[in-house]
C-alpha positions in Angstrom: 142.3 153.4 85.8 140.6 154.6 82.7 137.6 154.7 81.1 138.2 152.1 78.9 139.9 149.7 81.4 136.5 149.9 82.9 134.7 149.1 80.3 137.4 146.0 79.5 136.3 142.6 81.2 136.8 138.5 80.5 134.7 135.7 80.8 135.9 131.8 81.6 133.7 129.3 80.1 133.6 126.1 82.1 136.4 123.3 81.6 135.2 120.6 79.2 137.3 118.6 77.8 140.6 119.7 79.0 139.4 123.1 76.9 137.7 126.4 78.0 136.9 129.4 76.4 137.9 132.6 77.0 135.8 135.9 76.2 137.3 138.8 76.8 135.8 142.6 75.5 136.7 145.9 75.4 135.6 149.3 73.8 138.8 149.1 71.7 142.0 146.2 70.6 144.6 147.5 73.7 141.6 147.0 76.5 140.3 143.9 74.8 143.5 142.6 75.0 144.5 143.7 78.3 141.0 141.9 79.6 142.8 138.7 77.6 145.1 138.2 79.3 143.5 138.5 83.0 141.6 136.1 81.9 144.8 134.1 80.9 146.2 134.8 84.3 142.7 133.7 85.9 142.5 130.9 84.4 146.1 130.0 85.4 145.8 130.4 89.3 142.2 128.8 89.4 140.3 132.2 90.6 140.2 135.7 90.0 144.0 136.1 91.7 145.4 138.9 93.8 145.8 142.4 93.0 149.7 142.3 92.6 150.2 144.7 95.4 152.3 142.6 97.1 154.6 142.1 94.0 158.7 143.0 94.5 159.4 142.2 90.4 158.1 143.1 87.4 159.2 140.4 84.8 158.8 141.7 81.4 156.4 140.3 78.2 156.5 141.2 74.3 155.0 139.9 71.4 154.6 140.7 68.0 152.2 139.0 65.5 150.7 140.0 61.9 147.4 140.8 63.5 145.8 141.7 67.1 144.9 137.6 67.2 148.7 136.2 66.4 149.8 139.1 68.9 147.4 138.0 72.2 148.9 134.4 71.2 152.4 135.6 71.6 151.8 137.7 74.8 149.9 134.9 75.9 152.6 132.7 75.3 155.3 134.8 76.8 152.7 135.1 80.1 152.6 131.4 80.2 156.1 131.0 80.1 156.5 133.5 83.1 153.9 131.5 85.1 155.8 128.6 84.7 158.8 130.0 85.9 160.1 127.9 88.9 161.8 131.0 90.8 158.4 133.7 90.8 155.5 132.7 92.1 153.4 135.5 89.1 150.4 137.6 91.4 149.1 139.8 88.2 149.5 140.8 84.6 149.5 144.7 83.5 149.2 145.4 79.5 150.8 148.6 79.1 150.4 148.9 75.2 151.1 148.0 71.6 152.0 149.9 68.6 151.4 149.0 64.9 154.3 147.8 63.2 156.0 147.1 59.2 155.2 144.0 59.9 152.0 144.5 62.3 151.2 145.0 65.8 153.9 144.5 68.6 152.5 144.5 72.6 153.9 144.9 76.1 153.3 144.4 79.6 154.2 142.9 82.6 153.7 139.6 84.9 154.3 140.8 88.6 155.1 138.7 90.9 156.8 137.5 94.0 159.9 135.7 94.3 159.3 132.0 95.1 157.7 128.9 93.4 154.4 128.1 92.9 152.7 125.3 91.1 149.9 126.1 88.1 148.4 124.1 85.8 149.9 124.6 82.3 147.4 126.3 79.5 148.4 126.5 75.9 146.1 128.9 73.8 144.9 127.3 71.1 142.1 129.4 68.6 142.1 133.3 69.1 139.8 135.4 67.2 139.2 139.1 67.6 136.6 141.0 66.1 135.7 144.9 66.3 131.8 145.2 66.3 129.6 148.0 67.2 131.6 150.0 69.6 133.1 146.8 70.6 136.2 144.6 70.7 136.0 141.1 71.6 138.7 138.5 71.6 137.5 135.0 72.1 140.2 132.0 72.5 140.0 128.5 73.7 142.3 127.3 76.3 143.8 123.5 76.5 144.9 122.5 79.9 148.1 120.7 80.0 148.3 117.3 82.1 
């Protein structure tokens, strides 16, 4: 683990509403949004989650977006959608990058998991903002639960 994986971390605010927010920082976009979308994951299972050690399958995620919020909205998305998947049962997320684009950033990663259902609450991610400030990144979103 690097540096600035490190130095990347989230915060869950509490559930009102049906909403939550979601505070994730980093010393650059890539860790910030890394820190995202453990936080997305987190949120997901109810706790911090396992490690993913125990993961057999790696079940790819992409996004693209115009800027680094529409693109933690789309990998957020495509997380969500592997979460919800009635044949894994999803045990951690790894961000492995992102690369600016013609059209603006496009990200990548992975949702490990084991094979086998499990039941989580639905979240759809509703506001994302991120904004670089003294040394730091931070993305801040607010989460809707799903009944």
């Amino acid at each position: 683990m690097g540096d600035d994986e490190r130095d990347a971390a989230y915060v869950l605010g509490p559930w009102q509403d049906d909403r939550m927010t979601l505070t994730a920082t980093g010393p650059d976009t890539a860790s910030a949004l890394a820190a995202g979308l453990e936080g997305i994951f987190a949120a997901s299972r109810g706790d911090a989650g396992t490690t993913g050690e125990e993961a057999t399958v790696a079940l790819a995620i992409h996004a693209s977006g115009a800027d680094a919020a529409e693109l933690f909205a789309g990998l957020a998305s495509a997380l969500r959608d592997e979460i919800e998947d009635e044949d894994y049962d999803v045990r951690a997320v790894r961000f492995d990058g992102m690369v600016r684009t013609d059209e603006g950033l496009a990200g990548w990663g992975y949702a490990l998991a084991i094979p086998g259902k499990s039941s989580r609450p639905e979240l759809v991610v509703e506001e994302v903002e991120v904004t670089p400030g003294g040394g730091v990144v931070t993305l801040r979103a607010t989460l809707r639960s799903v009944p």
